[in-house]
Structure formats: C-alpha cells, structure tokens
gemmi code that builds the backbone of each chain (N, CA, C; Angstrom):
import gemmi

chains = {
    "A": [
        ("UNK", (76.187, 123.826, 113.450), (77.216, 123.236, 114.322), (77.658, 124.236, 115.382)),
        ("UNK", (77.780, 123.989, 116.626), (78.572, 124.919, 117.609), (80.200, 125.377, 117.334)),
        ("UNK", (79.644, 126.408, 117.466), (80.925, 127.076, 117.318), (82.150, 126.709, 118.083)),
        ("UNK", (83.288, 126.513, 118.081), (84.400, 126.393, 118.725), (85.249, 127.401, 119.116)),
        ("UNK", (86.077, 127.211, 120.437), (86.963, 128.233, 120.620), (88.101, 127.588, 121.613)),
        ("UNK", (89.523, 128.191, 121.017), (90.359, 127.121, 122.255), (91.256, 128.634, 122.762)),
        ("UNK", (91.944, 128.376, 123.988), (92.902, 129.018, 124.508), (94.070, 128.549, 125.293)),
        ("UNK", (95.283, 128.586, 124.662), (96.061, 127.677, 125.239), (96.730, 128.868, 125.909)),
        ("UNK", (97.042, 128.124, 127.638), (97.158, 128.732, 128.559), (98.805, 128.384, 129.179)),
        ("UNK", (99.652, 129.307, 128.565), (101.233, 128.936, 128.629), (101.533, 129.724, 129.985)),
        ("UNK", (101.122, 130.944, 130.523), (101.634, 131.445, 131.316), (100.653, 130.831, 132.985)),
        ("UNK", (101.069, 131.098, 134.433), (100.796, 130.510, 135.329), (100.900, 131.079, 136.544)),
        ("UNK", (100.262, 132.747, 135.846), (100.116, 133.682, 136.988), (98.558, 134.045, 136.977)),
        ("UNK", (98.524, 134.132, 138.779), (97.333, 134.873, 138.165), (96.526, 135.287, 137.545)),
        ("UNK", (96.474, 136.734, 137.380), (96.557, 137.470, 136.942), (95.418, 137.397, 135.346)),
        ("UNK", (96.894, 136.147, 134.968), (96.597, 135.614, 133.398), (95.518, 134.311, 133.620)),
        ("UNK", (95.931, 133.444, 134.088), (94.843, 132.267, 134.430), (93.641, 133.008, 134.452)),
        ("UNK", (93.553, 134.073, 135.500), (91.717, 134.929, 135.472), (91.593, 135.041, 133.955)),
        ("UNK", (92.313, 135.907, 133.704), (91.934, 136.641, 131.886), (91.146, 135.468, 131.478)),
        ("UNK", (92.250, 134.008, 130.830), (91.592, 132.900, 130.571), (90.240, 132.570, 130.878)),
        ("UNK", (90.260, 132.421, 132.343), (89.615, 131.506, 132.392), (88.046, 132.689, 131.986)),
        ("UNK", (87.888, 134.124, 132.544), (86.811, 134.823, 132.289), (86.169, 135.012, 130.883)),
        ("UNK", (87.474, 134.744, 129.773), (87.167, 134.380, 128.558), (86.609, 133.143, 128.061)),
        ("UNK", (86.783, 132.191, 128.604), (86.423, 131.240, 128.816), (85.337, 130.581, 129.153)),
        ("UNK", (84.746, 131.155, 129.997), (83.671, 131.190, 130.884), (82.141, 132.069, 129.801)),
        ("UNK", (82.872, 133.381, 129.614), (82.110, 134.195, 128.721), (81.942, 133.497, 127.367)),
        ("UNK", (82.898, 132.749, 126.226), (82.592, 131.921, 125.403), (81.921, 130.983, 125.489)),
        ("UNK", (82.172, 130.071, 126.629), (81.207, 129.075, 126.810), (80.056, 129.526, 127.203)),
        ("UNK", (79.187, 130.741, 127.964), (78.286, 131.130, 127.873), (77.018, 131.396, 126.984)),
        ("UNK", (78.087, 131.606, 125.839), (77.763, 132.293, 124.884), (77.208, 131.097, 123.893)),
        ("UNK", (77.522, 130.038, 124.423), (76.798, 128.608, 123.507), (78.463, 127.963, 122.879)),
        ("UNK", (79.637, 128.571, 123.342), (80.764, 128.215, 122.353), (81.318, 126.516, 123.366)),
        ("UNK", (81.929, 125.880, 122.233), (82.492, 124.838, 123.424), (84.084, 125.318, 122.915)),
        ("UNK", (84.734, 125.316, 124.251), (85.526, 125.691, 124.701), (86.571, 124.551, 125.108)),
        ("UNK", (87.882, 124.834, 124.496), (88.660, 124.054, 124.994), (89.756, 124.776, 125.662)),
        ("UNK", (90.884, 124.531, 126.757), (92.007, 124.975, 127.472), (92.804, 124.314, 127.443)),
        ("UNK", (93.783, 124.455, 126.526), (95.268, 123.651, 126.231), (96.095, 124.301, 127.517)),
        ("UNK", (96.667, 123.643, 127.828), (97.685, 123.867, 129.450), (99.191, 123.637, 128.806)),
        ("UNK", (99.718, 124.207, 129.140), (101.167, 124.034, 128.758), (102.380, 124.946, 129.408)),
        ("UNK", (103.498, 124.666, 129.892), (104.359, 124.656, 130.664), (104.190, 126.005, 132.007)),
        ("UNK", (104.176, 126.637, 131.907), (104.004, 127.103, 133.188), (101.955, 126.835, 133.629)),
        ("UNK", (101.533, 127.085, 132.239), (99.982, 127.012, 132.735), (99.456, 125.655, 133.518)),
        ("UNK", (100.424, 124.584, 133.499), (100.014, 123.562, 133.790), (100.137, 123.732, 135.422)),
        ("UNK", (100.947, 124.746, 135.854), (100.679, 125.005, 137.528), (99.130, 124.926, 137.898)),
        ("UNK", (98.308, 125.614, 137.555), (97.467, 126.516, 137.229), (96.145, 125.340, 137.859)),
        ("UNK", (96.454, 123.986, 136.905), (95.483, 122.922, 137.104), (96.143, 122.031, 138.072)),
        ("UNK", (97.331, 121.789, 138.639), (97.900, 121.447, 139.716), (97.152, 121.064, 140.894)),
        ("UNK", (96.924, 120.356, 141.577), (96.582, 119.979, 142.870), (97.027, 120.757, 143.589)),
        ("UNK", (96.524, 121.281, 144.737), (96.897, 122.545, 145.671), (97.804, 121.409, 146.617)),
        ("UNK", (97.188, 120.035, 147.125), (97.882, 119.651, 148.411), (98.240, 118.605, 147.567)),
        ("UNK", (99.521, 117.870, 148.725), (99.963, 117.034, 148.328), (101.458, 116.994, 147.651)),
        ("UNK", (101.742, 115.271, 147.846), (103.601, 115.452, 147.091), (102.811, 115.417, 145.613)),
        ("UNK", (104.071, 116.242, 144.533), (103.582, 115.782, 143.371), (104.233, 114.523, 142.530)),
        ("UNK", (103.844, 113.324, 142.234), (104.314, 111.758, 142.064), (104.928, 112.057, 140.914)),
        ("UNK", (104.685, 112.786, 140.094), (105.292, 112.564, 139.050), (106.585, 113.138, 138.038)),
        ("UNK", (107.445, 113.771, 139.488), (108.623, 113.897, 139.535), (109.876, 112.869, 139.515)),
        ("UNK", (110.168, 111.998, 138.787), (110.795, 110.817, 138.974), (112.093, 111.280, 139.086)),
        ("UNK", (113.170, 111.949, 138.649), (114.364, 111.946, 138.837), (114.639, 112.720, 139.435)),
        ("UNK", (116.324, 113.300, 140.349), (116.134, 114.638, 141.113), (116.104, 115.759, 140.399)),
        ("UNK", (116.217, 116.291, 139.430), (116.200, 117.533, 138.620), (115.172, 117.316, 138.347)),
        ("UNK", (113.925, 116.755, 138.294), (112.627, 117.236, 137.964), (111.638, 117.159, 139.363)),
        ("UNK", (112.373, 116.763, 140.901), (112.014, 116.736, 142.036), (112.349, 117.842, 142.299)),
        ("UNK", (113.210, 118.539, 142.259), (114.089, 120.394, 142.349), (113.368, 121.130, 141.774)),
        ("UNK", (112.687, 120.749, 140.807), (111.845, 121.396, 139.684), (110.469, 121.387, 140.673)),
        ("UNK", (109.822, 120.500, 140.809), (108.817, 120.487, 141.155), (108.522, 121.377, 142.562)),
        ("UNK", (109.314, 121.447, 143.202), (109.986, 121.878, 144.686), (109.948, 123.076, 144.173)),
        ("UNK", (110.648, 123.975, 143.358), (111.063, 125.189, 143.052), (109.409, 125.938, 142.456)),
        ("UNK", (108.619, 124.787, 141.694), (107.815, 125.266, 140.759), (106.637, 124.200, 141.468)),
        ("UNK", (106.042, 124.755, 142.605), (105.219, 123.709, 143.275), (103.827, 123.690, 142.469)),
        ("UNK", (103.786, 124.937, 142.301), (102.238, 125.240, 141.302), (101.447, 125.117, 142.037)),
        ("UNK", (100.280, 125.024, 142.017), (98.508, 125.101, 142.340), (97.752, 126.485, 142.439)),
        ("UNK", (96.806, 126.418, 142.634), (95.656, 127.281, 141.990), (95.790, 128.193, 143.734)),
        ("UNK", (96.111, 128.145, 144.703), (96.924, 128.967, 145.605), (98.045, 129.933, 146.006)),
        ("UNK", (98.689, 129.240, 144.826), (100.387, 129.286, 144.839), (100.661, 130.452, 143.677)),
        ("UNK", (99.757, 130.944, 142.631), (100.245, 131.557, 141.512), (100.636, 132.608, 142.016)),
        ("UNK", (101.337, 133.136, 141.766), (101.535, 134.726, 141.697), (101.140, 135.221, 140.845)),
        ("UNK", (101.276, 136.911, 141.120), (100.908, 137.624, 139.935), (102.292, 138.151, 138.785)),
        ("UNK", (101.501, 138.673, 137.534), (102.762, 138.646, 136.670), (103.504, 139.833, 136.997)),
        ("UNK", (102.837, 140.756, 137.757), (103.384, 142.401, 138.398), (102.934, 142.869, 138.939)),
        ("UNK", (103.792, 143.503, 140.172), (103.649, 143.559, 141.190), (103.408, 142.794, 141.971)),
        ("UNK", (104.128, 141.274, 142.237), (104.187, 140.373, 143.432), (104.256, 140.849, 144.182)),
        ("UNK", (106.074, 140.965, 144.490), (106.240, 141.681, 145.644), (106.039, 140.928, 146.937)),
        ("UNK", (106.591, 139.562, 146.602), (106.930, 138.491, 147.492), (104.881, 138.323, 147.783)),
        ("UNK", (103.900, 138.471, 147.141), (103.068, 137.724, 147.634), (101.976, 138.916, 148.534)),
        ("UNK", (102.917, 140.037, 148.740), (101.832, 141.011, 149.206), (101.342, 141.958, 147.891)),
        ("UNK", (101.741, 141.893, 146.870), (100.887, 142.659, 145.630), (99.826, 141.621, 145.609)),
        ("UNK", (99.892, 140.339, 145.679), (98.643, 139.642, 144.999), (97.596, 139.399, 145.907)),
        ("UNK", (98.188, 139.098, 147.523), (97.118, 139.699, 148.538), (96.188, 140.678, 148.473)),
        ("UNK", (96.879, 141.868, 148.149), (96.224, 142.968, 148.145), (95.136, 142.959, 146.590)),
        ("UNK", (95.983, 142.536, 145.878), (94.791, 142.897, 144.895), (93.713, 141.085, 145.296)),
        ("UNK", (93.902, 140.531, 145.705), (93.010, 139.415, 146.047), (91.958, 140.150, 146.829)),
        ("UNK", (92.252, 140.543, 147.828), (91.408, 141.858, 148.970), (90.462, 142.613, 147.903)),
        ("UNK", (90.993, 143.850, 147.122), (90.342, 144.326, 146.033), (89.442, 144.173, 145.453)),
        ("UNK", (89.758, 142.597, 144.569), (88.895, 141.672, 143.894), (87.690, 141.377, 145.070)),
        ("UNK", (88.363, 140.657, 145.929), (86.789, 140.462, 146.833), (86.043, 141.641, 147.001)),
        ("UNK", (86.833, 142.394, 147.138), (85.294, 143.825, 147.463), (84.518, 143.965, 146.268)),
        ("UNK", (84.946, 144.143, 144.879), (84.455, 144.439, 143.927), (83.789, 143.141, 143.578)),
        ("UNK", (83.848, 142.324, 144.413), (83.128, 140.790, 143.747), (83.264, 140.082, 142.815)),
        ("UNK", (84.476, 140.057, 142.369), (85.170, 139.390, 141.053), (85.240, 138.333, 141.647)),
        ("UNK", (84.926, 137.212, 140.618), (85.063, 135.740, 140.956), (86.388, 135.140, 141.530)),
        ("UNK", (86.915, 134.213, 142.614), (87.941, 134.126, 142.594), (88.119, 133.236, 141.481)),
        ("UNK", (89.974, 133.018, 141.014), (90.005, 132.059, 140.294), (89.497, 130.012, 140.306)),
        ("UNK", (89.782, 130.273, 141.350), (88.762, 128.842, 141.582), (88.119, 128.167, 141.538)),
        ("UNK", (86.870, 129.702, 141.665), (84.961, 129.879, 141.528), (84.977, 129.909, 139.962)),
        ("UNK", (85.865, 130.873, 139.180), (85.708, 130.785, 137.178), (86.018, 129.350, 137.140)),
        ("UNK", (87.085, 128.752, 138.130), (87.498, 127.440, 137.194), (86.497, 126.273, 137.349)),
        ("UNK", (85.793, 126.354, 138.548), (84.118, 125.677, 138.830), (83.453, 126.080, 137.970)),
        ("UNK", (83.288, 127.373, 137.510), (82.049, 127.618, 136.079), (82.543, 126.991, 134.990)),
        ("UNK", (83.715, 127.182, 135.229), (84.187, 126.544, 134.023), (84.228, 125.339, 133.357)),
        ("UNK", (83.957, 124.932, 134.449), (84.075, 123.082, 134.274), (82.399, 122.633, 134.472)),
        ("UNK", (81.621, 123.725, 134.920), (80.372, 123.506, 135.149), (79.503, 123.735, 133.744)),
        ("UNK", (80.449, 124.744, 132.811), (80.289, 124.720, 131.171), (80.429, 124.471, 130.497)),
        ("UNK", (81.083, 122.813, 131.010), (81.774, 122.016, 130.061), (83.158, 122.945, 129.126)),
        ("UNK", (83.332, 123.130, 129.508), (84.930, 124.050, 129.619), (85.904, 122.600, 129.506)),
        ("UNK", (86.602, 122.008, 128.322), (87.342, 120.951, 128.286), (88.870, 121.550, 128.867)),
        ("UNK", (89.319, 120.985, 129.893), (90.759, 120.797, 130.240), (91.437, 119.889, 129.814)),
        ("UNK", (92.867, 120.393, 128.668), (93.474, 119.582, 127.998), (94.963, 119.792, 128.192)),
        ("UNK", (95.248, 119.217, 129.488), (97.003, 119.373, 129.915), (97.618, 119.223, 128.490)),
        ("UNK", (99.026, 119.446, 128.436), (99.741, 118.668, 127.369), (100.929, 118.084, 127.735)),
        ("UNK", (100.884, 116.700, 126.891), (101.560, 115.882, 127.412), (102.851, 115.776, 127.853)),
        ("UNK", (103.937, 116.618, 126.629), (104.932, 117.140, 126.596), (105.568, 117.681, 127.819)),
        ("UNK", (104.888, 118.698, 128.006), (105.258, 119.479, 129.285), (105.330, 118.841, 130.563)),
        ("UNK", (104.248, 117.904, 130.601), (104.058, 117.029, 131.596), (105.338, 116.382, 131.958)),
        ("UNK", (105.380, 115.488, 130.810), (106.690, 114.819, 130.921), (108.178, 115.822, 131.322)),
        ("UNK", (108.091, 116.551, 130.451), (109.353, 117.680, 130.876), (109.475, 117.520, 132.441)),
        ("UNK", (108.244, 118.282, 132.636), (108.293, 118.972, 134.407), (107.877, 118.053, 135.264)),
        ("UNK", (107.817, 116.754, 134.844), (107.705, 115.336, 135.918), (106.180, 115.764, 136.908)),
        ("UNK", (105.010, 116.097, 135.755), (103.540, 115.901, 136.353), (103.080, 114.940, 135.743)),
        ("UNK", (101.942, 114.155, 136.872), (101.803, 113.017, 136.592), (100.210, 113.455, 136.324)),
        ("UNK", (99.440, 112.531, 135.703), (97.960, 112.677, 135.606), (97.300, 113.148, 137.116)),
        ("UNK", (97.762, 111.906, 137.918), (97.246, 112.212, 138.981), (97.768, 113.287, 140.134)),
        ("UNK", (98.432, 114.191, 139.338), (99.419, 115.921, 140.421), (97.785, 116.355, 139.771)),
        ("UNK", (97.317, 116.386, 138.669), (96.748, 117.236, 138.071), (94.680, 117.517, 139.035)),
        ("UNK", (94.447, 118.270, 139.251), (93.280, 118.523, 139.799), (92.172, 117.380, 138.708)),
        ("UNK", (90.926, 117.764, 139.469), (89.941, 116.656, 138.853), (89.694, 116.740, 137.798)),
        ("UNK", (88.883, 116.349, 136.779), (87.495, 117.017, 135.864), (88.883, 116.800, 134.454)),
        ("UNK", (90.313, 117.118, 134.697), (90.818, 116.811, 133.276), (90.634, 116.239, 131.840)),
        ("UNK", (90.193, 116.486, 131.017), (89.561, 115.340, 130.160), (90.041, 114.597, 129.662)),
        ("UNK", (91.589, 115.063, 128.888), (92.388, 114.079, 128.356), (93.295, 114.579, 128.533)),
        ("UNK", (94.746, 113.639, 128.518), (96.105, 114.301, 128.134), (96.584, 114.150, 126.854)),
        ("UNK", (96.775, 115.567, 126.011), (97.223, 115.644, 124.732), (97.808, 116.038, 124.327)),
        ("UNK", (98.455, 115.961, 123.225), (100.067, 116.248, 122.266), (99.337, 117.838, 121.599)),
        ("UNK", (100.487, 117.963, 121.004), (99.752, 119.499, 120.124), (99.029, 118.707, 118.705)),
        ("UNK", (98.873, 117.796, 118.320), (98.518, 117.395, 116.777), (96.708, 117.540, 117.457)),
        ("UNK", (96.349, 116.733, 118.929), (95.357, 117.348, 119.044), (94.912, 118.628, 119.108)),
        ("UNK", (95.679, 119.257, 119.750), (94.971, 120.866, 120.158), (94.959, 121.869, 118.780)),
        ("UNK", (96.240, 121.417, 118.061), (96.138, 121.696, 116.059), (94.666, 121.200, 115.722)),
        ("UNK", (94.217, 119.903, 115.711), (93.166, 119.660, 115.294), (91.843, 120.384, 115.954)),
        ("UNK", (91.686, 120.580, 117.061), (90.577, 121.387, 117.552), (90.758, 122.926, 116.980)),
        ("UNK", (91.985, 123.299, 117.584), (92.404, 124.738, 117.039), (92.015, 125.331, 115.402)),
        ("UNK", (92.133, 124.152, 114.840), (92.076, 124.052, 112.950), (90.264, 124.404, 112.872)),
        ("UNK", (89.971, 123.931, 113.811), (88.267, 123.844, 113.782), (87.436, 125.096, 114.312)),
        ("UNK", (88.085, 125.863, 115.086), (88.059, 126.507, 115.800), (87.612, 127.942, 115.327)),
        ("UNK", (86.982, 129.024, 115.948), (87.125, 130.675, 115.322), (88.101, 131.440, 115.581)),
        ("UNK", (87.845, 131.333, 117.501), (88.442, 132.072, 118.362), (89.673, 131.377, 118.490)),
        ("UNK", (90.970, 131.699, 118.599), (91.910, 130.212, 119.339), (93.390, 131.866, 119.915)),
        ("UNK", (93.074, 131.487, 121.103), (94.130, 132.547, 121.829), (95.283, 131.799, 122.516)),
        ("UNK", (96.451, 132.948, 122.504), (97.586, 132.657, 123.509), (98.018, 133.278, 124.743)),
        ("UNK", (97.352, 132.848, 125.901), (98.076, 133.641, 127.154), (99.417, 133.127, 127.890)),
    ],
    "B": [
        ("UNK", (58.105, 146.208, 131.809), (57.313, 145.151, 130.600), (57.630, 143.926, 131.517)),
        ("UNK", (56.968, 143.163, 130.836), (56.133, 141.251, 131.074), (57.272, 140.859, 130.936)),
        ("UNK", (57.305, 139.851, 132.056), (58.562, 138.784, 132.043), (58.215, 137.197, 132.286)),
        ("UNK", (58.523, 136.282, 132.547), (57.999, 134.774, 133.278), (58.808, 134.510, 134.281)),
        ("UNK", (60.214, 135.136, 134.125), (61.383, 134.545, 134.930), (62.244, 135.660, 135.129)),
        ("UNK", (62.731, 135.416, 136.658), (63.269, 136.644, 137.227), (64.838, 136.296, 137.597)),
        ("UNK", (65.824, 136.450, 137.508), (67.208, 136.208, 138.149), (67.629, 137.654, 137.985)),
        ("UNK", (68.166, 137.333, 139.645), (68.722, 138.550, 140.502), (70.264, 138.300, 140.301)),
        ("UNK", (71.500, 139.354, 139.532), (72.586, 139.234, 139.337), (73.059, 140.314, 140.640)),
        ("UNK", (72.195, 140.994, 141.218), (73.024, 142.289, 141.633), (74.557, 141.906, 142.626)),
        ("UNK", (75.465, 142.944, 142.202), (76.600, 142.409, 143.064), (77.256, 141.567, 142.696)),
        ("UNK", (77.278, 141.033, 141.985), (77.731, 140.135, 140.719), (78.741, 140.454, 139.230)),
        ("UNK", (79.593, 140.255, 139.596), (80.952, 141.130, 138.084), (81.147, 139.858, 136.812)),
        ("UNK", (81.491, 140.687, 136.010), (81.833, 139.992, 135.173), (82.634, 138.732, 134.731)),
        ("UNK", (82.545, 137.738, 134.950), (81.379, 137.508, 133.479), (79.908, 136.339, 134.002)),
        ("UNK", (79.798, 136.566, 135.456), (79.007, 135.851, 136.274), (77.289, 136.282, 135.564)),
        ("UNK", (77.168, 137.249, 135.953), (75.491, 137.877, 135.375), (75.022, 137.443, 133.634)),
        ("UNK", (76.372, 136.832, 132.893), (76.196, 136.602, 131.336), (76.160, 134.467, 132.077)),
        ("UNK", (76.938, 134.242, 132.459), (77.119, 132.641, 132.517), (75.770, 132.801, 133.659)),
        ("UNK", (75.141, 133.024, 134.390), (74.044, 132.760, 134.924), (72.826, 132.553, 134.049)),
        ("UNK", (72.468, 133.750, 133.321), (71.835, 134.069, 132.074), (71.712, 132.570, 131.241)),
        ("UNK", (72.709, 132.227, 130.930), (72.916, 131.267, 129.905), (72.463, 129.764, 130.552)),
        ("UNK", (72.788, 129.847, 131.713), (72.224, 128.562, 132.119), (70.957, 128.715, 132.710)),
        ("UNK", (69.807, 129.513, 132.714), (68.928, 130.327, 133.328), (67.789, 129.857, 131.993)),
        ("UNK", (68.244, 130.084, 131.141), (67.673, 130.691, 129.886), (67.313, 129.025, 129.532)),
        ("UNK", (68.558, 128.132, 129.897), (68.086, 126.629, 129.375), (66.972, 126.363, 130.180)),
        ("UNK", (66.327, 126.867, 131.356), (65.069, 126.011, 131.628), (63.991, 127.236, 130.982)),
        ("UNK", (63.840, 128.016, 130.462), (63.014, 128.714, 129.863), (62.322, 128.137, 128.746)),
        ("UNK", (61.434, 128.029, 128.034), (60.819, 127.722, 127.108), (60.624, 128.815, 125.701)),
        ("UNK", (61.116, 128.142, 124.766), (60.514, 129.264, 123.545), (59.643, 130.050, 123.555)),
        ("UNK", (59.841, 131.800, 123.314), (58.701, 132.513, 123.670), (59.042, 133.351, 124.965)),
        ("UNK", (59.591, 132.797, 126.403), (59.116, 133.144, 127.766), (60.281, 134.382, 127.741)),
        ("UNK", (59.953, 135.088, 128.460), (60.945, 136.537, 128.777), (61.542, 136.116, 129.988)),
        ("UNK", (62.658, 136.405, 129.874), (63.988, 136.473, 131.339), (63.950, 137.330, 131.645)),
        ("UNK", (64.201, 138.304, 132.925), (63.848, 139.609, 133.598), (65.701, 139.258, 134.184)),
        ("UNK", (66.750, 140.235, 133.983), (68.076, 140.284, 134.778), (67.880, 140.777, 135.284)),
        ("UNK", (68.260, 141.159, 136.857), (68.810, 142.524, 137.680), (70.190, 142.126, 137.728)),
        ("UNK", (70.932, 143.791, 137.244), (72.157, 143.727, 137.692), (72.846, 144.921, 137.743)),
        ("UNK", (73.340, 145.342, 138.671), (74.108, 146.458, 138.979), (75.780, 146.301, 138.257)),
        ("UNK", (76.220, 145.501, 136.972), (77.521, 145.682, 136.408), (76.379, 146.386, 134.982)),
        ("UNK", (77.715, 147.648, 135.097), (76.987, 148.750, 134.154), (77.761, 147.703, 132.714)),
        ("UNK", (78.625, 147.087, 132.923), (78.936, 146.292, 131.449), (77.631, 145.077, 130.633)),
        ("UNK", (76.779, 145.037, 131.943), (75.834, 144.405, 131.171), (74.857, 145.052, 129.654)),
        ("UNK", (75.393, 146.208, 130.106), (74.424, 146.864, 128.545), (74.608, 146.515, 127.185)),
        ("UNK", (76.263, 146.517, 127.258), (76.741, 146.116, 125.788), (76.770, 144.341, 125.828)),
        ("UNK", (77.319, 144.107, 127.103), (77.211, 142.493, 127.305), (75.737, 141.515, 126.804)),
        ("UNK", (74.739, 142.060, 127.555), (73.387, 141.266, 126.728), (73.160, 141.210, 126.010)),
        ("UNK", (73.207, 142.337, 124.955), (72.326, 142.542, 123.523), (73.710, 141.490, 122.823)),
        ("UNK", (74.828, 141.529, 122.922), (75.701, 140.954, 122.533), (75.856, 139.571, 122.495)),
        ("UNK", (75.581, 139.103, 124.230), (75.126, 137.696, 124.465), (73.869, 137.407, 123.155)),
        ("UNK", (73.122, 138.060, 123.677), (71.483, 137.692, 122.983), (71.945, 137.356, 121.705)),
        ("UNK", (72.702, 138.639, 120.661), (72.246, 138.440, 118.882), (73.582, 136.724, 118.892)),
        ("UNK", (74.582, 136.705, 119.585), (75.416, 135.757, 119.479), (75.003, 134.378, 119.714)),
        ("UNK", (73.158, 134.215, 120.647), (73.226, 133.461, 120.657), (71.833, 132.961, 120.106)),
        ("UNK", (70.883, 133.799, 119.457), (70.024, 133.836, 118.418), (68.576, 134.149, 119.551)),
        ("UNK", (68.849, 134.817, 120.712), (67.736, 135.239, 121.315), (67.415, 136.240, 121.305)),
        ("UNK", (66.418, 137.234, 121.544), (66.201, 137.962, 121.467), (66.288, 139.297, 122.587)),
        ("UNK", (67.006, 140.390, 122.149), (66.902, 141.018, 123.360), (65.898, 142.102, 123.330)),
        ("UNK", (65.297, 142.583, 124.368), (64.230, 143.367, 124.330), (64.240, 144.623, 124.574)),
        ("UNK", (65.355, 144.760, 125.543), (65.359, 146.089, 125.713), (66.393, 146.331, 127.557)),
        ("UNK", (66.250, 147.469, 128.039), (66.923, 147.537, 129.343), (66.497, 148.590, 130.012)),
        ("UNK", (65.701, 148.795, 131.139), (65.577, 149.883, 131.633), (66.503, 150.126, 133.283)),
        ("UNK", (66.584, 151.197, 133.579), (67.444, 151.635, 134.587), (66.559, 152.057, 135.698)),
        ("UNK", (66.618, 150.852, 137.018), (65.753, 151.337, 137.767), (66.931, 151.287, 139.270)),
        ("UNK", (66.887, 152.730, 139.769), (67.280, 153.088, 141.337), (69.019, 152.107, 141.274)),
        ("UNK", (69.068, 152.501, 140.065), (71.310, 152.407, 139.631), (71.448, 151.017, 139.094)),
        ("UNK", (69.947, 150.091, 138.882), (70.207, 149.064, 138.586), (69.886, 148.818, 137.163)),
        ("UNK", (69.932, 147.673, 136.738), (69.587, 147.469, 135.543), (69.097, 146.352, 135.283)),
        ("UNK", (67.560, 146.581, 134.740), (66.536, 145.462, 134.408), (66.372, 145.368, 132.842)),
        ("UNK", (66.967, 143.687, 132.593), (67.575, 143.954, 130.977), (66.730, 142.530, 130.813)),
        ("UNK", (65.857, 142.076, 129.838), (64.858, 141.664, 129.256), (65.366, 141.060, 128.088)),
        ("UNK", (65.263, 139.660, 127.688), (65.440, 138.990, 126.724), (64.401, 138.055, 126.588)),
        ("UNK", (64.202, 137.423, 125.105), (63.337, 136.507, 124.773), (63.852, 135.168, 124.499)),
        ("UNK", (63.363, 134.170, 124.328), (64.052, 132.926, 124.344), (63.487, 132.532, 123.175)),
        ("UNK", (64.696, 132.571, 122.325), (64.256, 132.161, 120.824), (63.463, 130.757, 120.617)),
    ],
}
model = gemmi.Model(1)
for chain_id, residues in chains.items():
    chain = gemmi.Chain(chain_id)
    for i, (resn, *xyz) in enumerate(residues, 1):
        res = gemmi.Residue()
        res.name, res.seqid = resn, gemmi.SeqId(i, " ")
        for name, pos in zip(("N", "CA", "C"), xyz):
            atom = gemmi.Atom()
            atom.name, atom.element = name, gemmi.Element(name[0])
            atom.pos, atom.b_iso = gemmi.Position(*pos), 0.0
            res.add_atom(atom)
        chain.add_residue(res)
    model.add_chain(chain)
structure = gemmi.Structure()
structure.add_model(model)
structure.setup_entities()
C-alpha cells in the first residue's frame, strides 16, 4: 500500500507555506500521497490572489477579510517583514539561488497529486467561500476527516 | 557508466532535481539507467535516499567539472 503523509498548514507566511509545501513536494516524490489540511491562517495561502472574496457575509467577517486579504502574493514573512521589504529582498535572493517560487512548489504540487484539503471550520469562521479558494481544491473538510487520513498516515506535521 | 536516459537538473534547488527524477523515472522501463546532472551538492544524500525509499536502485555518483552525475536503476 502507499505510504501516506499529511501536513496541516495553520500558519500563512511565507516563509512557512515554502517549508510545507517543499516537504510536500519531496514526499510526494518520493511515491508518498500527500495530503495538506489548511486551516486558519494557512487558508490565506490557497486564497485567490484577485478578486472580492464572496464569502464574507456579515460586516465583521467583511473587516476580517479586508484586514486578512490573503493570497499566495500577499503572505508575508514570519521575520523580518519589515513592511514587505524583508520578503522582497529575500524573494530577490531566492531567485538568484533558484529556489522555486511558492507558486511554482504549489504547481508541483498539485502536479503530484498533492491533495488540498481547506477546513471547513475556519472557512466558516473567516467568511471563505469555496469559490475565494484557488483551483484544484479537492474537498472541503472537518477535522474527523483529516483525523482519519492522519490515523493512516506515517509522516503527519504541524506548520 | 551506461545510462538510457539523460535529465539535465543543473541550476535547479531543492527539491526540484528529486520531483523531476520521480516523474522522469515513470517513463523508464524496468532495468533502464537514469543519468541526473545536477549542480545541488544536496543531491548526494538526496538520491541514494530517494532511490532505497523508493525501491530503485542507486548506482553510484561521480563528480564531473563541480557537477554531479548520479545514476539510478529502475527497479
């Protein structure tokens, strides 16, 4: 049987999304199927870059959404921001040294069958709708799923 | 040494030269040798690692002009 491995992805910087997703990428390489639980800040992460996000229904989760726009553009890093010129600069960096951007891992990623599994919870909290969420998503799920994969699982990490 | 199939990683970081490999390796046939080039010195511990994890065989790695030509078999 193939081995399993999940990583649920709570934080929605940078920084951390790379870690993920390069782990990710490297497991699924490796023959593992791979799942990515998304959950409250990580759910920026899979966010639609453009666009209003719909699934803000009341004004405290429209303030929210406004405050916490998210997308795979928008992250910062977890240190040294620095209003946006720390993560420039190390973006600059990364390109010289040829590190994938996060974008390009999250295309391998999904090109490795890499399962994206928002969770639902959070969703609802922070007023994202299926359709705020970028393409390729596979399902939206509670934790009793990501318990059940996780239960199955070798590897199962928290960023 | 003898290869069938050649992929060029050079310039290429981690973990790109291992996920190329892996999808590289699916059109290979049982038996055929993969030839890597890659200039990330992490590929040394990375292949043999890929390889036993994923029941192929690795062959070996030689170091040619800063690069690295790393050889696996396709179980």
């Amino acid at each position: 049987m193939t081995e399993k491995a999940t990583i649920v992805l709570f934080s929605g910087e940078l920084d951390k999304a790379m870690a993920a997703f390069i782990i990710a990428t490297g497991m699924a390489a490796q023959g593992m199927d791979v799942t990515i639980f998304f959950t409250f800040w990580g759910l920026n992460v899979i966010k639609k870059d453009k666009g209003k996000i719909v699934g803000a229904k009341n004004w405290m989760q429209k303030m929210f959404s406004k405050l916490n726009r998210g997308g795979v553009s928008r992250l910062p890093l977890s240190k040294f921001n620095m209003g946006g010129m720390g993560k420039s600069m190390l973006q600059k960096i990364m390109k010289k040294e040829k590190v994938s951007s996060l974008p390009a891992l999250m295309e391998m990623a999904q090109d490795l069958d890499v399962k994206f599994w928002p969770c639902k919870m959070s969703m609802d909290v922070m007023g994202i709708a299926k359709e705020d969420l970028i393409d390729g998503v596979e399902k939206v799920v509670g934790v009793a799923a990501y318990a059940a994969e996780a239960a199955n699982a070798k590897v199962n990490l928290f960023i | 040494m003898d290869f069938d199939v050649e992929l060029d990683t050079l310039g290429l970081q981690c973990p790109v030269p291992i996920v190329k490999t892996a999808k590289k390796m699916k059109e290979l046939e049982s038996g055929q040798v993969l030839k890597v080039i890659s200039d990330d010195e992490g590929i040394q511990e990375d292949m043999p690692a890929w390889a036993s994890s994923t029941g192929n065989e690795f062959l070996g790695i030689e170091e040619v002009d800063g690069a690295y030509h790393v050889y696996v078999k396709k179980a």
